[in-house]
N, CA, C and O atoms as CSV, one atom per row, in Angstrom:
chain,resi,resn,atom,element,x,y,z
A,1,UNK,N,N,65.032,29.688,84.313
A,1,UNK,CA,C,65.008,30.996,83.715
A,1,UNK,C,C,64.876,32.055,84.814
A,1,UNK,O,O,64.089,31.865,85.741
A,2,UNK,N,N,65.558,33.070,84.747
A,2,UNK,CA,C,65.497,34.247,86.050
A,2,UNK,C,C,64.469,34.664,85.548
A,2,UNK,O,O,64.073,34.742,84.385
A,3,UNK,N,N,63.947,34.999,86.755
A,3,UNK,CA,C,62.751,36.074,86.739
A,3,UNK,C,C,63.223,37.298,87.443
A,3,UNK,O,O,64.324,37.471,87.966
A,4,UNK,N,N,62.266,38.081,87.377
A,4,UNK,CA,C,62.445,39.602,87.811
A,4,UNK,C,C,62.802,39.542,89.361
A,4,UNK,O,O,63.814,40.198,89.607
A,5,UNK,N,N,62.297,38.993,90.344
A,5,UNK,CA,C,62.401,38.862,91.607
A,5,UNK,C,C,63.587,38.128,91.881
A,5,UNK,O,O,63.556,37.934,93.096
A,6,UNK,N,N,64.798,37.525,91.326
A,6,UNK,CA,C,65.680,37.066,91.297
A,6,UNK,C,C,66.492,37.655,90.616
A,6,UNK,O,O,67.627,37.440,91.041
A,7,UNK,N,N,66.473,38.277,89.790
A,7,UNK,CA,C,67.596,39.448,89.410
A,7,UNK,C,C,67.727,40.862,90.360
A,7,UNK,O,O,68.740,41.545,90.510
A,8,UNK,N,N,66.345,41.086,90.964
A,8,UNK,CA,C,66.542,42.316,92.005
A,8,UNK,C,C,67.906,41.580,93.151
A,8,UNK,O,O,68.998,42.031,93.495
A,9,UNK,N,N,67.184,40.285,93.474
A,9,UNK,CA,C,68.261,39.573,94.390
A,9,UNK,C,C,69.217,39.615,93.841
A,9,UNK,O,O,70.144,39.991,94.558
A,10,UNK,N,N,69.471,39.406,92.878
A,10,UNK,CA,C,71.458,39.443,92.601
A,10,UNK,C,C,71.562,40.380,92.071
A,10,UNK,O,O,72.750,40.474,91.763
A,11,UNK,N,N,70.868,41.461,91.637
A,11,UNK,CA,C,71.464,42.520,91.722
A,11,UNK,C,C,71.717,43.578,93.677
A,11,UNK,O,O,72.596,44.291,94.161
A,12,UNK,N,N,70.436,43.077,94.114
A,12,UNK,CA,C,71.003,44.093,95.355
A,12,UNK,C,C,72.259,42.850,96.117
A,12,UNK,O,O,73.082,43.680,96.502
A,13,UNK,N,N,72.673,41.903,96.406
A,13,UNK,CA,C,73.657,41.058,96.802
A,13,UNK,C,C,75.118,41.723,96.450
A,13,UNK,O,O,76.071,41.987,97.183
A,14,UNK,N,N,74.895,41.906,94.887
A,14,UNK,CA,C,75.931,42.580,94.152
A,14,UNK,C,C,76.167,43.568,94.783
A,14,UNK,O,O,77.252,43.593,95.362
A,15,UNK,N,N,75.388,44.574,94.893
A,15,UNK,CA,C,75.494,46.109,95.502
A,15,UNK,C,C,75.707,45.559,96.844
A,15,UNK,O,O,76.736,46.019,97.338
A,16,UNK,N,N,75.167,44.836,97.508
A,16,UNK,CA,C,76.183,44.779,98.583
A,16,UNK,C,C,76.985,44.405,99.158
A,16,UNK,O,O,77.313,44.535,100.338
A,17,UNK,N,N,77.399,43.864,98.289
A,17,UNK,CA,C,78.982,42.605,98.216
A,17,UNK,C,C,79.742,44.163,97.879
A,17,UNK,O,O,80.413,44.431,98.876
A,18,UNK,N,N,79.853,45.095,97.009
A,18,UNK,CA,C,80.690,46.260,96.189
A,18,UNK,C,C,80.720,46.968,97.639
A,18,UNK,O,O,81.796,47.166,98.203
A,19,UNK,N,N,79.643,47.294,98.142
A,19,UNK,CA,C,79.719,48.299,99.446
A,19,UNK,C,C,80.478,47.522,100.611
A,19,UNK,O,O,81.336,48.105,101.274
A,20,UNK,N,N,80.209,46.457,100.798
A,20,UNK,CA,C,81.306,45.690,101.597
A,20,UNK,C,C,82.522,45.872,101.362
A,20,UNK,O,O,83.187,46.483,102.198
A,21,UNK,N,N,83.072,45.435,100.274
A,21,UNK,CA,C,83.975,45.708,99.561
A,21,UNK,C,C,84.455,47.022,99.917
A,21,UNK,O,O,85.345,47.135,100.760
A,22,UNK,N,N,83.856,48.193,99.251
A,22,UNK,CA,C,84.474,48.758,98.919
A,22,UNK,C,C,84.745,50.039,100.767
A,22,UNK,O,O,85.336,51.106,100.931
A,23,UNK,N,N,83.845,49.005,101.852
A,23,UNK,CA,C,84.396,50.072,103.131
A,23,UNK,C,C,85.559,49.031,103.932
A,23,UNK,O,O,86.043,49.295,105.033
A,24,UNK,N,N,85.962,47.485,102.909
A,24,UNK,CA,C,86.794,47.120,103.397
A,24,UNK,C,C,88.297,47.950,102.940
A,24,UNK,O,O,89.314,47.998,103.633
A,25,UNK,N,N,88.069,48.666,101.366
A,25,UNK,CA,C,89.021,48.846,101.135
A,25,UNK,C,C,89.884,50.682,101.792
A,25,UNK,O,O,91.038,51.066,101.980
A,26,UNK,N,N,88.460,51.315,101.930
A,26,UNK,CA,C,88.602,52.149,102.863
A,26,UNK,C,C,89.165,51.937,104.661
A,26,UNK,O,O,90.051,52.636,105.153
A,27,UNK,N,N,88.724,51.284,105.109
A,27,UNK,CA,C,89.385,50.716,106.305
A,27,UNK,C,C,90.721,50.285,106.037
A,27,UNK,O,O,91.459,50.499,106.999
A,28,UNK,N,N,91.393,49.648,104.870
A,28,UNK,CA,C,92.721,49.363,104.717
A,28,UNK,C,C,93.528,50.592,104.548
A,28,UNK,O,O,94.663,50.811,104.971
A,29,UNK,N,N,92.826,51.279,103.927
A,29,UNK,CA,C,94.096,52.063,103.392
A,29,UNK,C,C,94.381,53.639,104.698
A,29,UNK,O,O,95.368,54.375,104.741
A,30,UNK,N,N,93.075,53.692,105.617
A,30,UNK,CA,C,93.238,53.868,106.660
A,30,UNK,C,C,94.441,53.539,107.527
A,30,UNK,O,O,95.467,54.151,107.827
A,31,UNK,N,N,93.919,52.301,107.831
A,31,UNK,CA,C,95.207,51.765,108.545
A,31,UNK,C,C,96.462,51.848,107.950
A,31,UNK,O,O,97.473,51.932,108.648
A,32,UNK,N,N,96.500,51.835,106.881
A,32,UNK,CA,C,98.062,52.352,105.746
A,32,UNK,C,C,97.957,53.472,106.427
A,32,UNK,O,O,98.636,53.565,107.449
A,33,UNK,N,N,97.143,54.518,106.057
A,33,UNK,CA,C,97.992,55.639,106.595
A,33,UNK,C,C,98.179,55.937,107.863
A,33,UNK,O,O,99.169,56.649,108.030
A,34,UNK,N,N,97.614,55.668,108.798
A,34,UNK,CA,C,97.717,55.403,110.045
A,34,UNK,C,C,99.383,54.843,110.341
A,34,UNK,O,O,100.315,55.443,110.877
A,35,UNK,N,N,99.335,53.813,109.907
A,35,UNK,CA,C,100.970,53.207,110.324
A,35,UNK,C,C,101.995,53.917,109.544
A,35,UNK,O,O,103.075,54.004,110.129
A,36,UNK,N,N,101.928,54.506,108.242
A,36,UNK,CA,C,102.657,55.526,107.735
A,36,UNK,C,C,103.072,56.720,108.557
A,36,UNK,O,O,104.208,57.171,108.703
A,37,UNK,N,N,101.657,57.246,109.186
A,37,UNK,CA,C,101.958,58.430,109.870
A,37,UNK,C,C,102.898,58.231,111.347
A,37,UNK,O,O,103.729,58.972,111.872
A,38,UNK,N,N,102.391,56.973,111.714
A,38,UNK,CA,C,102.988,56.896,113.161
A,38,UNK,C,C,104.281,56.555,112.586
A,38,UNK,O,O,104.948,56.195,113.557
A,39,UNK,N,N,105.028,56.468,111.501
A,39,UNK,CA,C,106.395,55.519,111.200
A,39,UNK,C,C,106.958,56.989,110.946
A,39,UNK,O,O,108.019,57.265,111.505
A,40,UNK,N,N,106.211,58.170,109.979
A,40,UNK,CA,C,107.258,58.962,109.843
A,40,UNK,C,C,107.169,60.151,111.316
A,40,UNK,O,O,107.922,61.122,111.400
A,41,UNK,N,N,106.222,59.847,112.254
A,41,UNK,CA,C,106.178,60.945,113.728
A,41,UNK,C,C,107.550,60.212,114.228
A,41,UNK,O,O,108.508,60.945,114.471
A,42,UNK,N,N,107.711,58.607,114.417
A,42,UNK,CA,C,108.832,58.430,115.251
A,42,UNK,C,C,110.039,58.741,114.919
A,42,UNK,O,O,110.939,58.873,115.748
A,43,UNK,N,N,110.237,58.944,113.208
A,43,UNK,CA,C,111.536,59.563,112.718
A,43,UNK,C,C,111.587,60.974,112.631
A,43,UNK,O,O,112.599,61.528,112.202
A,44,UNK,N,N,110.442,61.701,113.054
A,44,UNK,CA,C,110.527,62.899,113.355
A,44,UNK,C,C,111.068,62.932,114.801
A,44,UNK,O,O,112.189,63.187,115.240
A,45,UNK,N,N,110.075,62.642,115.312
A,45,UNK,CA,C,110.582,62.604,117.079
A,45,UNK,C,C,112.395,62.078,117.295
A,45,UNK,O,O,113.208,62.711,117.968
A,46,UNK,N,N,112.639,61.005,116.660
A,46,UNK,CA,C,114.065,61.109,116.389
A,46,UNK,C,C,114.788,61.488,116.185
A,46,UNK,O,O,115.882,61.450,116.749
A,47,UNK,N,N,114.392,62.109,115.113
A,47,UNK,CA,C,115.213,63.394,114.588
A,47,UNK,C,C,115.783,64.440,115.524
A,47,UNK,O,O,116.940,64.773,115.783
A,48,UNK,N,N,114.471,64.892,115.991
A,48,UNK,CA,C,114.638,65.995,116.585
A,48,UNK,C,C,115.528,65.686,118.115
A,48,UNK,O,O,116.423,66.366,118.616
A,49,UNK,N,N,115.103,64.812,118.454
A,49,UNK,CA,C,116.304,64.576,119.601
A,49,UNK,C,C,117.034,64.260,119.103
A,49,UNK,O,O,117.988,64.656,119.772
A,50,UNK,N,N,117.443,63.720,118.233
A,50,UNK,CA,C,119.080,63.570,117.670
A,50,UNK,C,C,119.738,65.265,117.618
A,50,UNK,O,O,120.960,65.381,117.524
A,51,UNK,N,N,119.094,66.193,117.667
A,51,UNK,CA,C,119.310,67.015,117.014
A,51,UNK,C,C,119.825,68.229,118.028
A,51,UNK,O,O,120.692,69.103,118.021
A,52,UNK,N,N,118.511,67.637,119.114
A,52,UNK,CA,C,118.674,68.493,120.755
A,52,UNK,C,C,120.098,68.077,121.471
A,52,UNK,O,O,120.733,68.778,122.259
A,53,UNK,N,N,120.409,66.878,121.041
A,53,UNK,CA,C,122.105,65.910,121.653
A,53,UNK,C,C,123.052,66.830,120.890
A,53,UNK,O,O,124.195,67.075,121.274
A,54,UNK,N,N,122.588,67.243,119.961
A,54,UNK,CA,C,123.856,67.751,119.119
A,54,UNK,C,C,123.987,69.061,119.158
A,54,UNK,O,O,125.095,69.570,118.992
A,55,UNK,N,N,123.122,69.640,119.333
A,55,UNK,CA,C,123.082,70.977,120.027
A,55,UNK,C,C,123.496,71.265,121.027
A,55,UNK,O,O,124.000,72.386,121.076
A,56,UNK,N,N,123.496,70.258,122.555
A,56,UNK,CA,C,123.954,70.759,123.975
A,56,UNK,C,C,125.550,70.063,123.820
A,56,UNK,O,O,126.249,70.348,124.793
A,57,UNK,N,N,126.190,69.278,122.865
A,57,UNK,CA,C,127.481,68.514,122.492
A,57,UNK,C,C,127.893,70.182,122.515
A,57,UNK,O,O,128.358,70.824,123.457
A,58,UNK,N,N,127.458,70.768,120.757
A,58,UNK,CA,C,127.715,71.947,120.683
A,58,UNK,C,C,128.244,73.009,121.451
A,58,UNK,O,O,129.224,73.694,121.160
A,59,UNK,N,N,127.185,73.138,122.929
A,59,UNK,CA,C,127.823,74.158,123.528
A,59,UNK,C,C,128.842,73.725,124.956
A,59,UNK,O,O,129.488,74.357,125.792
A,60,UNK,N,N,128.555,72.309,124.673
A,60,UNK,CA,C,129.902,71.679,125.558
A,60,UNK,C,C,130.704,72.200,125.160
A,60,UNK,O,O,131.356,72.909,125.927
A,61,UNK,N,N,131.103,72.110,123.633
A,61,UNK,CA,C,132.416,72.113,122.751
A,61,UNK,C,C,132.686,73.489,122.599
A,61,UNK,O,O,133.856,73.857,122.488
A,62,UNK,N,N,132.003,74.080,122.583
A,62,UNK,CA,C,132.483,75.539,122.692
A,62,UNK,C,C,133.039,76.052,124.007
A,62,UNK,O,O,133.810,77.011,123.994
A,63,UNK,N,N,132.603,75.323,125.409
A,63,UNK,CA,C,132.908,75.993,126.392
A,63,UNK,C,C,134.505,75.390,126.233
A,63,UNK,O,O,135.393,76.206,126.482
A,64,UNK,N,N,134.889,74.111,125.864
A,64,UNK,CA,C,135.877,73.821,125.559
A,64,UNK,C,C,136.647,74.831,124.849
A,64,UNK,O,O,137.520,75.569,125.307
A,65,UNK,N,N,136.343,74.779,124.050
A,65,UNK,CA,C,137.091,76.132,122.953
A,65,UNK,C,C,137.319,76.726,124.113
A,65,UNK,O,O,138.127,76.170,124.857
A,66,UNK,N,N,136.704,77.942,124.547
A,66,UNK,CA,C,137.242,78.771,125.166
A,66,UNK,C,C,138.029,78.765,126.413
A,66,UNK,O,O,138.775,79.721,126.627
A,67,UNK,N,N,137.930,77.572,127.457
A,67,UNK,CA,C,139.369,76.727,127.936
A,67,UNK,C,C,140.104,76.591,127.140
A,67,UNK,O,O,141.178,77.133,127.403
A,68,UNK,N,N,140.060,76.063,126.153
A,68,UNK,CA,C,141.610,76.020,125.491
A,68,UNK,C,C,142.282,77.343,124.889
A,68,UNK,O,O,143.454,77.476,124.537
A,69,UNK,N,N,141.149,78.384,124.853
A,69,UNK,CA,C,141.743,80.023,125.087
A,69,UNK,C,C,142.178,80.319,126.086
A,69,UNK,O,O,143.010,81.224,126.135
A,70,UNK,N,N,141.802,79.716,127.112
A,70,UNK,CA,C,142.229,80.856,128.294
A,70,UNK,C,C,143.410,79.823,128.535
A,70,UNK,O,O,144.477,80.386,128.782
A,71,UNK,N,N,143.464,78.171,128.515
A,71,UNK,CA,C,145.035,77.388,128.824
A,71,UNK,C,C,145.919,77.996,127.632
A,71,UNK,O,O,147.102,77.930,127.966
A,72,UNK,N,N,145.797,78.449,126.621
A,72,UNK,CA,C,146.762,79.060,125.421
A,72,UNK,C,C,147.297,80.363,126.125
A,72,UNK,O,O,148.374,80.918,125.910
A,73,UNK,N,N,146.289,80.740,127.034
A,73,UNK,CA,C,146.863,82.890,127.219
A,73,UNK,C,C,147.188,82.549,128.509
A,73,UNK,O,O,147.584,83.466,129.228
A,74,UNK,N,N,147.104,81.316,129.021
A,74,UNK,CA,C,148.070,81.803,130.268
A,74,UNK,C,C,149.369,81.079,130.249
A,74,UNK,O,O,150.076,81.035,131.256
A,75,UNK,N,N,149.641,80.609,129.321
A,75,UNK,CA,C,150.693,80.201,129.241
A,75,UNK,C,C,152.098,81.347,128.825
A,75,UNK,O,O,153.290,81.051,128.911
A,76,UNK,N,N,151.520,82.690,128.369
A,76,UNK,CA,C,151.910,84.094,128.348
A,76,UNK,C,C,151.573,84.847,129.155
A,76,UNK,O,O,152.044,85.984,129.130
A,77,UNK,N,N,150.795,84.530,129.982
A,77,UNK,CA,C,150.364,85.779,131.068
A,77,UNK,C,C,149.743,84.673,132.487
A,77,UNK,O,O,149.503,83.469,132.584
A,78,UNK,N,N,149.671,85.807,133.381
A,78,UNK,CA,C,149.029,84.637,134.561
A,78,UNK,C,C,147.655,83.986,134.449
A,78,UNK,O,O,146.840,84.781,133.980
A,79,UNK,N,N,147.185,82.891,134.708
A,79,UNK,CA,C,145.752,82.901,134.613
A,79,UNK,C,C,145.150,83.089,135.014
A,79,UNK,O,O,144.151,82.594,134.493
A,80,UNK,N,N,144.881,83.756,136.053
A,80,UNK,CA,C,143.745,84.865,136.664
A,80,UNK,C,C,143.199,86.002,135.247
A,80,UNK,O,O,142.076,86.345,134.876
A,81,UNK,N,N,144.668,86.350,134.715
A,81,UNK,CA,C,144.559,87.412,133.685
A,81,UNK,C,C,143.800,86.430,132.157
A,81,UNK,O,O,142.701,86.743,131.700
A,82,UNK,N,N,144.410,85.596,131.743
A,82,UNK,CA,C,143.963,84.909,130.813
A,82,UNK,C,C,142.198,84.522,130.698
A,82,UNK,O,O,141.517,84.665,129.683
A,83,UNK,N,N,141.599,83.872,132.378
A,83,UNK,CA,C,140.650,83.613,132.726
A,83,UNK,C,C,139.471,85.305,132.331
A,83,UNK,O,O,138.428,85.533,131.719
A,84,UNK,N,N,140.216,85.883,132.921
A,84,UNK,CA,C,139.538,87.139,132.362
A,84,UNK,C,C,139.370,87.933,131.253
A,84,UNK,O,O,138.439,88.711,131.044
A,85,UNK,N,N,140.729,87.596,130.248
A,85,UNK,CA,C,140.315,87.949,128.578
A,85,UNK,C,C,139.670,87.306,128.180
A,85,UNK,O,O,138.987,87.895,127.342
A,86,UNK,N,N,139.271,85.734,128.320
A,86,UNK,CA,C,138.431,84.957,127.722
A,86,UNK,C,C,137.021,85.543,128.456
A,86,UNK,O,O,136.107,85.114,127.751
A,87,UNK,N,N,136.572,86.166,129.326
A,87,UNK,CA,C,135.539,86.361,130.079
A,87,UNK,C,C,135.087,87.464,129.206
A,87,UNK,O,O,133.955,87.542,128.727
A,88,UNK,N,N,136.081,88.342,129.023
A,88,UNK,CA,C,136.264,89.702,128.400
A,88,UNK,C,C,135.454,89.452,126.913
A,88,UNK,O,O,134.508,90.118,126.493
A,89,UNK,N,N,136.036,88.428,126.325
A,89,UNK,CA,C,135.292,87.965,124.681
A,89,UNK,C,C,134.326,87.558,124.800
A,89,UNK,O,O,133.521,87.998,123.980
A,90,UNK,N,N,133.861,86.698,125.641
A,90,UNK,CA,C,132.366,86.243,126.173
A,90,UNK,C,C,131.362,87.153,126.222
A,90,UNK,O,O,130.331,87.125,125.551
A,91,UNK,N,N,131.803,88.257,127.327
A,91,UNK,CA,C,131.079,89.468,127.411
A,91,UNK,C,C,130.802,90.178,126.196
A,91,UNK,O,O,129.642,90.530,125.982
A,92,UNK,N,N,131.834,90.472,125.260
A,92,UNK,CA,C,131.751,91.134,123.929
A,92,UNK,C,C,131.141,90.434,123.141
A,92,UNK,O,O,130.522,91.071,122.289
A,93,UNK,N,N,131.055,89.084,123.076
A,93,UNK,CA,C,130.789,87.878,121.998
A,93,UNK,C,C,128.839,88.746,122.623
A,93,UNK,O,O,128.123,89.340,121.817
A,94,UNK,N,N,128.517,88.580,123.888
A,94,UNK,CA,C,127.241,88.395,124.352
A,94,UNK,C,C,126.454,89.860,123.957
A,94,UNK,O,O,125.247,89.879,123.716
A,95,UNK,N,N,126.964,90.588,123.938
A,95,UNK,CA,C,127.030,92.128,123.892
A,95,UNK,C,C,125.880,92.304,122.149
A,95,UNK,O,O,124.683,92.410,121.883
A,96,UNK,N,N,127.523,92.226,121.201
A,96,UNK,CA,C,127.600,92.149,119.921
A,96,UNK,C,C,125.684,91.206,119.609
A,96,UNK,O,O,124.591,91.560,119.167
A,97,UNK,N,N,125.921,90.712,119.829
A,97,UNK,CA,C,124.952,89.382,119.586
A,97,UNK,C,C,123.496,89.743,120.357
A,97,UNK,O,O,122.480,89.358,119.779
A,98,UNK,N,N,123.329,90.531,121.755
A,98,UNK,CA,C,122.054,91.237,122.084
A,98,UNK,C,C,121.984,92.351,121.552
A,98,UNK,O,O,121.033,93.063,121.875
A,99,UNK,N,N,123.059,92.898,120.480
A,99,UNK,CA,C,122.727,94.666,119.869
A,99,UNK,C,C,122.140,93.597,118.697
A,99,UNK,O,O,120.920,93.759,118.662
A,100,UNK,N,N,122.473,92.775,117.922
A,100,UNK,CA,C,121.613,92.501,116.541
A,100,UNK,C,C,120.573,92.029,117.171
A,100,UNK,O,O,119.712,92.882,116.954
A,101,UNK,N,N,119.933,90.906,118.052
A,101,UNK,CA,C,119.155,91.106,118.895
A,101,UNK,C,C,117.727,91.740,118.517
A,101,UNK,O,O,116.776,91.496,117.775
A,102,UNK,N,N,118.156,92.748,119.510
A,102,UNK,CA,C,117.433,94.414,119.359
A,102,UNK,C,C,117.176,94.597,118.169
A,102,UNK,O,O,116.025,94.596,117.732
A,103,UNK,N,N,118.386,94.813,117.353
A,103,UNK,CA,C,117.911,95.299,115.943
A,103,UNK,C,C,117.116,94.578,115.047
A,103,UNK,O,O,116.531,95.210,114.168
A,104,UNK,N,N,116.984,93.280,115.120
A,104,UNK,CA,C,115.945,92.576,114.670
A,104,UNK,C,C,114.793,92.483,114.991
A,104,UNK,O,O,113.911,92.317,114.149
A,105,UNK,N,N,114.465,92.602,116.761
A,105,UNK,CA,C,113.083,92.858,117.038
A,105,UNK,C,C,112.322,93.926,116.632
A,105,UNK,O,O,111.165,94.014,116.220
A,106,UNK,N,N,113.399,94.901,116.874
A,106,UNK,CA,C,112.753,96.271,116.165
A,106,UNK,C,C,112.352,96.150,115.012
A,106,UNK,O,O,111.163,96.429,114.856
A,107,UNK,N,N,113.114,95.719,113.818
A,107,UNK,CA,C,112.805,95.426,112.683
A,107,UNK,C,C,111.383,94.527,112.651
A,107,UNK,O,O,110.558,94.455,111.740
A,108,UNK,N,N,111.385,94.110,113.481
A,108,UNK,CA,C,110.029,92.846,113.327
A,108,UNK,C,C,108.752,93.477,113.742
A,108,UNK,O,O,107.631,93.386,113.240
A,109,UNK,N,N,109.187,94.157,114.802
A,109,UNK,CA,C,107.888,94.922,115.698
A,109,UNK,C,C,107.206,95.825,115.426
A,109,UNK,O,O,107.791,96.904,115.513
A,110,UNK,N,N,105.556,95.902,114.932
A,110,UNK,CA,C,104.391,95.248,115.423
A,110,UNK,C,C,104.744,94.792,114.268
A,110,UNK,O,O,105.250,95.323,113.279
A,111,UNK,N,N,104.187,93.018,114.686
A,111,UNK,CA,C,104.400,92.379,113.250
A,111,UNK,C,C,102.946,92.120,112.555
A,111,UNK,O,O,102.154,91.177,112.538
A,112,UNK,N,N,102.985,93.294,112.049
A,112,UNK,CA,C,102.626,93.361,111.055
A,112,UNK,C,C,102.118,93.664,109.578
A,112,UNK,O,O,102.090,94.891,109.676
A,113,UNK,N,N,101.687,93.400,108.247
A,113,UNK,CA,C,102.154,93.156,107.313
A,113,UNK,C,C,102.011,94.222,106.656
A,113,UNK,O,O,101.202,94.142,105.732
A,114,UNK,N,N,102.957,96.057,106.939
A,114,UNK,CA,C,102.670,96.958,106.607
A,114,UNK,C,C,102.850,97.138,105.013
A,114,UNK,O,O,102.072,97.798,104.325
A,115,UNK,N,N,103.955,96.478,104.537
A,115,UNK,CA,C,103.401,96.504,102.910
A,115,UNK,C,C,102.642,96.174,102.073
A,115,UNK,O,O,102.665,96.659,100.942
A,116,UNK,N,N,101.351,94.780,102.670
A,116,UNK,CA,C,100.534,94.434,102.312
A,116,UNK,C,C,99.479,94.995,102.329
A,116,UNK,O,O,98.671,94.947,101.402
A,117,UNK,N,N,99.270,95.820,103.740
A,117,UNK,CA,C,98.427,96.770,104.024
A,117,UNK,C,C,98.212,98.089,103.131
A,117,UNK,O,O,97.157,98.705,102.979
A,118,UNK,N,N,99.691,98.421,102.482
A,118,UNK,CA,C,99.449,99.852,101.687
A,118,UNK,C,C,98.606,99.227,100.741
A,118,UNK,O,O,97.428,99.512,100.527
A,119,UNK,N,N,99.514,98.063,100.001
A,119,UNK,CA,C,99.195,97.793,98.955
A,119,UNK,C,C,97.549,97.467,98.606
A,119,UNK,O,O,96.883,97.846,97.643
A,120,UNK,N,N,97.289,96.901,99.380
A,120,UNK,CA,C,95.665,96.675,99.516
A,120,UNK,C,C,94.703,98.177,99.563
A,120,UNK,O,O,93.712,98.534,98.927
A,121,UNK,N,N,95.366,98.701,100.425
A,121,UNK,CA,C,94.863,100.326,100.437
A,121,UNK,C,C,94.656,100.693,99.107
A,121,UNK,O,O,93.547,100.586,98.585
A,122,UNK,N,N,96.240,101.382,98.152
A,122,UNK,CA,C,96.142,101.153,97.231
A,122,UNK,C,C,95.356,101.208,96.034
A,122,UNK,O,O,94.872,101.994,95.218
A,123,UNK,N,N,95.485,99.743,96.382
A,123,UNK,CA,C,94.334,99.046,95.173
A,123,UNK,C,C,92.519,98.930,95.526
A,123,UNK,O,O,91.536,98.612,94.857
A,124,UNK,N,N,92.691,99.262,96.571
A,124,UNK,CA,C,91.036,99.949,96.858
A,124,UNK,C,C,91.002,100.924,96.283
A,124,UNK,O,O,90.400,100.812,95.214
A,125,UNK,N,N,91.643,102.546,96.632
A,125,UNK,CA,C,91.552,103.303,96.135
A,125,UNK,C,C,91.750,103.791,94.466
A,125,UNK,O,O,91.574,104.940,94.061
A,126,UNK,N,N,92.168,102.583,93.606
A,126,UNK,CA,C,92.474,102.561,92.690
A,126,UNK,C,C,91.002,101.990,92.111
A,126,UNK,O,O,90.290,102.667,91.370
A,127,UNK,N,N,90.776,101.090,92.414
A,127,UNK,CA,C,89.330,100.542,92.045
A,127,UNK,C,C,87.987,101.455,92.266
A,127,UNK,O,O,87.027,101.757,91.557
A,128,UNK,N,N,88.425,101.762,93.689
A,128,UNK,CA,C,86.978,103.092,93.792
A,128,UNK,C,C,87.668,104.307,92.647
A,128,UNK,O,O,86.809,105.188,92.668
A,129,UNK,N,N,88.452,104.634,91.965
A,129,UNK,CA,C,88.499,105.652,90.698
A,129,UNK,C,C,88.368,104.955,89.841
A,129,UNK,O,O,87.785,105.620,88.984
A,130,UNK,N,N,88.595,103.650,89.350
A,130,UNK,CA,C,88.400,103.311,88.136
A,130,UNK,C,C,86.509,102.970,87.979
A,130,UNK,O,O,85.915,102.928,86.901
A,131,UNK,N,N,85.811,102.746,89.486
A,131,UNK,CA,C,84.760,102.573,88.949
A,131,UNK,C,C,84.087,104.097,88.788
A,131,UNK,O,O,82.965,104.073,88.282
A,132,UNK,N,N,84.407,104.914,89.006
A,132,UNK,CA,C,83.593,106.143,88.839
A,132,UNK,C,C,83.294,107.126,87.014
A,132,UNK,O,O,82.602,108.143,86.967
């Protein structure tokens, strides 16, 4: 027949068989995420150099392009001259492209969040009249 001093024993055994338990199951799922995280960093890290290759391909292929502008225009004109309209679009291409540039920094600059700022203003001043 159990007695009292033998049910404390299987009851604290119990409790600590559950706490065993239950920091084994914490330690697992740790390590789950642990190897999850390192599985989706290396397909990030992949990614992204896949991505840096395809980007400098990119401006290979463009410098191409524009050889095959300047071998197209000198086949009508000399290529000294051809070499230099394509230089000519470059320059304009570079031009065009530092005026939006500009116009975007400006647009951006000081960044920061002046419509949030009224609005908050605002609604202070709206609250200091409604409490009066």
């Amino acid at each position: 027949m159990p007695t009292r001093e033998t049910d404390s024993q299987g009851v604290g055994a119990a409790v600590k068989e559950v706490a065993e338990r239950t920091s084994s199951i914490v330690r697992l799922e740790l390590e789950l995420a642990a190897l999850e995280l390192k599985r989706k960093v290396v397909s990030l890290g992949l990614g992204i150099g896949l991505a840096v290759a395809a980007a400098g391909l990119l401006v290979f292929m463009t410098a191409f392009v524009y050889a095959a502008i300047a071998a197209a225009l000198a086949l009508v004109m000399p290529t000294w001259a051809a070499l230099l309209v394509v230089a000519g679009i470059l320059l304009l291409t570079a031009a065009v492209l530092a005026l939006l540039a500009l116009d975007r920094i400006k647009k951006g600059t000081p960044p920061v969040p002046e419509q949030a700022i009224q609005e908050a203003k605002l609604t202070t001043e709206a609250l200091k009249s409604n409490g009066r």
